[in-house]
C-alpha positions in Angstrom: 95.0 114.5 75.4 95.9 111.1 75.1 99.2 110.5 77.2 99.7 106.8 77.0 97.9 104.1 74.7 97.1 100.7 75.7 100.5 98.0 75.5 101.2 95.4 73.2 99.1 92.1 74.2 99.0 88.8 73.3 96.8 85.8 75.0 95.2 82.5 73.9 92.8 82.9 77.1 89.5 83.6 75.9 88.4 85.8 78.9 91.8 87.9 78.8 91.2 88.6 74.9 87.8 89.2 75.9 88.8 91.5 78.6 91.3 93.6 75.9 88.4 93.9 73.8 86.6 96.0 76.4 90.0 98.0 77.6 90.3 98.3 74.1 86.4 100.1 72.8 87.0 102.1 76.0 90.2 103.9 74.9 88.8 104.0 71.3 86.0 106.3 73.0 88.6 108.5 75.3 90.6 108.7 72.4 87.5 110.3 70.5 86.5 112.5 73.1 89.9 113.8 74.4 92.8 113.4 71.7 92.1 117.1 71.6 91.2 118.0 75.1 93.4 120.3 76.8 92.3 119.9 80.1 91.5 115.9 80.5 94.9 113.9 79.8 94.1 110.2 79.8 96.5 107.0 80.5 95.9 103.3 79.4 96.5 100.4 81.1 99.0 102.0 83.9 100.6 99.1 86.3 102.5 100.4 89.3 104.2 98.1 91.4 105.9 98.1 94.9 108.0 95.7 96.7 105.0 93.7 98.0 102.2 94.4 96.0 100.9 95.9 93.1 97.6 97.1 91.2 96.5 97.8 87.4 94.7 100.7 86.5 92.7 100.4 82.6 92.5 104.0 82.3 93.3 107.1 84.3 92.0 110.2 83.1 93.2 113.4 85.2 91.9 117.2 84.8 92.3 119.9 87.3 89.6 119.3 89.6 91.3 115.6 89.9 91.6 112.4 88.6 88.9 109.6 87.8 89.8 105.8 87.1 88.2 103.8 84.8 87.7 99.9 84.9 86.8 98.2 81.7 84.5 95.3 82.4 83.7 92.9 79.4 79.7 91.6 79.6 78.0 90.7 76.4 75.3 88.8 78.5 73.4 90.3 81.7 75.5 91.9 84.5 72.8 91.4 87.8 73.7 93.9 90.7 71.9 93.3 94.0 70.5 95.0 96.6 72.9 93.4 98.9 75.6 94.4 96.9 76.9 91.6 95.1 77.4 91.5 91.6 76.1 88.4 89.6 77.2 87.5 85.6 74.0 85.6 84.1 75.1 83.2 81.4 71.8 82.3 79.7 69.5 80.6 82.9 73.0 80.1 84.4 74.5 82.8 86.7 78.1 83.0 88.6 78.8 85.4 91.2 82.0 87.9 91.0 83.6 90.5 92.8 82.5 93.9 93.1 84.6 96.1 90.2 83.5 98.8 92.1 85.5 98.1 95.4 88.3 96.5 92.9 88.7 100.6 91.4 88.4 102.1 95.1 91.2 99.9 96.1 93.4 101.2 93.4 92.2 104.6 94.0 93.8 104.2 97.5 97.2 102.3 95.8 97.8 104.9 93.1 97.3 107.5 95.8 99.5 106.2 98.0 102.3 105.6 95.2 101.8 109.1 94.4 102.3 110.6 97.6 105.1 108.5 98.2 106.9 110.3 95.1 105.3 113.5 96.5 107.3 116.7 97.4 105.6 117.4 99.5 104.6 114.3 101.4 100.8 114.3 101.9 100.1 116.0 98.5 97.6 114.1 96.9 95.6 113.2 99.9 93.2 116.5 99.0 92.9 115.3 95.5 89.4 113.2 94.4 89.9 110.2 93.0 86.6 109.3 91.3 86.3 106.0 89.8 84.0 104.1 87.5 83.2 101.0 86.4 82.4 101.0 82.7 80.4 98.1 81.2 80.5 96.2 77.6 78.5 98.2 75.1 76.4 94.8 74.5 76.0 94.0 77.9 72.6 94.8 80.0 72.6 96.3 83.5 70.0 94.6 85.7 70.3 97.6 88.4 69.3 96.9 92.3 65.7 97.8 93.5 67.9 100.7 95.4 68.2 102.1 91.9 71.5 102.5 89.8 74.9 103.0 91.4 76.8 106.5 89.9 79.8 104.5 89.7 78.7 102.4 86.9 77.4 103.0 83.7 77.8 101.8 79.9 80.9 102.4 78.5 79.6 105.0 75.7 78.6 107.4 78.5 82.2 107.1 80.1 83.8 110.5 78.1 80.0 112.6 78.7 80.2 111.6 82.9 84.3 112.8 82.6 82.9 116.3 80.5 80.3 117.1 83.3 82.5 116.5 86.0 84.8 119.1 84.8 82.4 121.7 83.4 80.0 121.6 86.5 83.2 122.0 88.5 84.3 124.7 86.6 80.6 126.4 86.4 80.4 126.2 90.5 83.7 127.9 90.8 85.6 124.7 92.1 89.2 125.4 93.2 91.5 123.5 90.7 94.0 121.1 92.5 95.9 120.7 89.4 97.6 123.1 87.4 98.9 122.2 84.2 102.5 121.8 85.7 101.5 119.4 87.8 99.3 117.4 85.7 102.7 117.3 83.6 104.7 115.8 86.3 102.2 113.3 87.6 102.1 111.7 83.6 105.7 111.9 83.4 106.3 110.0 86.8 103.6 107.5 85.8 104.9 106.5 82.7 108.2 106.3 84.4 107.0 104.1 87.1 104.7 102.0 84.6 105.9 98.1 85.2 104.0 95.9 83.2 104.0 92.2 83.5 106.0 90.8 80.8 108.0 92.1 78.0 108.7 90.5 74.4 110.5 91.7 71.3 108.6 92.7 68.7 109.0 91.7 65.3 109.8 94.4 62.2 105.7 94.2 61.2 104.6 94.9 64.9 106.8 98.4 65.2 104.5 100.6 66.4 104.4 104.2 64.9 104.8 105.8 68.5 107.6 106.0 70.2 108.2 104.9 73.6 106.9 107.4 76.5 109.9 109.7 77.9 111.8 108.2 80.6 110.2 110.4 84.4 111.4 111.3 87.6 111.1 108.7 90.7 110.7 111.8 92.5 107.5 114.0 91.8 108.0 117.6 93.4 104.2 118.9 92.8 104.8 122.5 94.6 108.7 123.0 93.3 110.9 122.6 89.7 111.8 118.9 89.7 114.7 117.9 92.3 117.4 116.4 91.4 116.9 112.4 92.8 119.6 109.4 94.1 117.9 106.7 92.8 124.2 103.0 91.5 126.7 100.0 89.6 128.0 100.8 86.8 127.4 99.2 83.2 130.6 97.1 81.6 132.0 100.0 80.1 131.2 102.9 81.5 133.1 105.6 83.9 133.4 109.0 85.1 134.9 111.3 82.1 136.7 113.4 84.9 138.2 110.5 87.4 137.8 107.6 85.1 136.1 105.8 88.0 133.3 103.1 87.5 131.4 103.6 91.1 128.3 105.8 89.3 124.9 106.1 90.4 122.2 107.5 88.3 120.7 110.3 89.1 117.9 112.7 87.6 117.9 116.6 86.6 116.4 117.6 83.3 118.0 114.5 82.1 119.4 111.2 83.3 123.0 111.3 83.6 125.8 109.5 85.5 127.0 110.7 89.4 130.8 109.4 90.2 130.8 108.5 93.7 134.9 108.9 93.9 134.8 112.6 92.2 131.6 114.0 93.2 131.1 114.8 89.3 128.8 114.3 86.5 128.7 112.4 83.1 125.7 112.7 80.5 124.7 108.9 79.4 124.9 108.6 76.1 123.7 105.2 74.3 123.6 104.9 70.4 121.7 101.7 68.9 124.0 99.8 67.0 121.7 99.4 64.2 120.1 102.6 63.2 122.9 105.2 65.0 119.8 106.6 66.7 120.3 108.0 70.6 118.4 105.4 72.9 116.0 107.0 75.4 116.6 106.1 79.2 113.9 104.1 81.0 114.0 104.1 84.6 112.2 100.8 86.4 112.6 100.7 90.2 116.7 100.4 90.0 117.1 99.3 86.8 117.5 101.7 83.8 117.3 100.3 80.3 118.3 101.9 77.2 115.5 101.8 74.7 115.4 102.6 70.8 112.5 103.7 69.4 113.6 102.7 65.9 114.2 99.8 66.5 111.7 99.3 69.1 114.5 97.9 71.5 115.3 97.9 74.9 118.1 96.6 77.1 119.4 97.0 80.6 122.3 98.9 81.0 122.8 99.5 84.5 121.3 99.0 88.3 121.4 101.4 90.7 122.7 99.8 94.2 
């Protein structure tokens, strides 16, 4: 099941576009293999930041025996791996060195854990869940593999979706415990797409509307073992106040919806934002403090309000 696409992207670079390319045959494959898949839900191009640092996933895919992250590496020459571990690009007789894409996916193995149990109720939760991670190589390009022999972390990207479906039926053969039920696996897409903070934003014009509309706005808080608590994550918009006190010190806070919390009565308003053009309800999109009101119509979004 595919529960986030790639974003919108735009680049004159020449690597970055080639880079896209590769992000971009690798979701066409996950997108072939799982669309349908009730079991493995996959997620492209997830960025999770924090106040001091930040890492970018190309593709998540998660199932119940864990998760495994995928990163897309364009080669349409040879890609030299070496016995002492270093990984060499060969452009014709000319070679440049690079860094490991392999350690690159370990690290944010360890980041989007951490994230995750940072969100966790309970704390600690996702420390007993595997994190595999893969490196996935251009179609085109050719694997010069180690005297060692290959590395199981890396393999063409065509055999990406095949290494995902083994993982999950040998698991399933061998009588694996599951780590993730279907309610979590829910949760932990919902709080990623949430928590999603991409680099830069533009408005798109009427021919680039996609057909999609936005992901649904997720919980900051991700209660893996419970039903999902209710979360402080306040100022209030120009124009907005409590429809009991008529007081403007709100917070937003989260139950089965976002809604406004009035400091003053202790009571609750339900948001309600309708896009001036088309009359549509905006969805509610949650980024760190901010929350923007977003129109999928329209293909829209503004901020409306900032927690304190």
């Amino acid at each position: 099941m595919i529960r986030k696409e790639l974003d919108l992207f735009e680049s004159t670079d020449k690597y970055a576009v080639a880079g896209r390319k590769a992000e971009e045959k690798m979701a066409f494959y996950l997108k072939r293999f799982f669309s349908s898949h009730s079991e493995i839900h996959v997620m492209n191009h997830i960025r999770l930041a924090t106040d001091d640092d930040a890492a970018q996933i190309d593709h998540l895919l998660i199932h119940p025996f864990g998760m495994a992250i995928v990163e897309s590496k364009s080669v349409h020459g040879k890609l030299q791996l070496k016995d002492d571990g270093q990984w060499v690009r060969w452009y014709g007789k000319e070679s440049k060195g690079m860094a490991s894409p392999v350690t690159q996916a370990r690290l944010q193995a360890q980041f989007l854990r951490d994230v995750l149990n940072n969100a966790a109720k309970p704390k600690g939760f996702f420390d007993s869940v595997p994190i595999d991670v893969m490196v996935a190589i251009s179609d085109d390009g050719l694997i010069l593999w180690p005297k060692t022999g290959v590395l199981d972390e890396v393999c063409k990207a065509d055999q990406v979706a095949d290494r995902i479906t083994d993982t999950v039926a040998k698991a399933s053969k061998a009588g694996v415990k599951q780590v993730l039920d279907v309610n979590h696996i829910e949760k932990i897409c919902e709080f990623l797409c949430a928590s999603h903070s991409p680099l830069a934003q533009r408005t798109l014009t009427p021919s680039e509307k996609p057909t999609k509309k936005p992901e649904e706005a997720a919980p900051a808080v991700l209660a893996v073992e419970q039903p999902l608590a209710e979360y402080r994550s306040s100022l209030a918009p120009s124009g907005s106040f409590c429809q009991h006190c008529k007081g403007t010190k709100l917070e937003i806070l989260f139950g089965h919806n976002y809604y406004f919390h009035c400091l003053d009565c202790e009571k609750n308003t339900p948001i309600k934002n309708t896009c001036p053009t088309c009359n549509a309800q905006k969805k509610t999109r949650k980024q760190k403090k901010q929350f923007f009101a977003e129109c999928g119509t329209c293909n829209t979004s503004e901020l409306f309000h900032e927690n304190a």
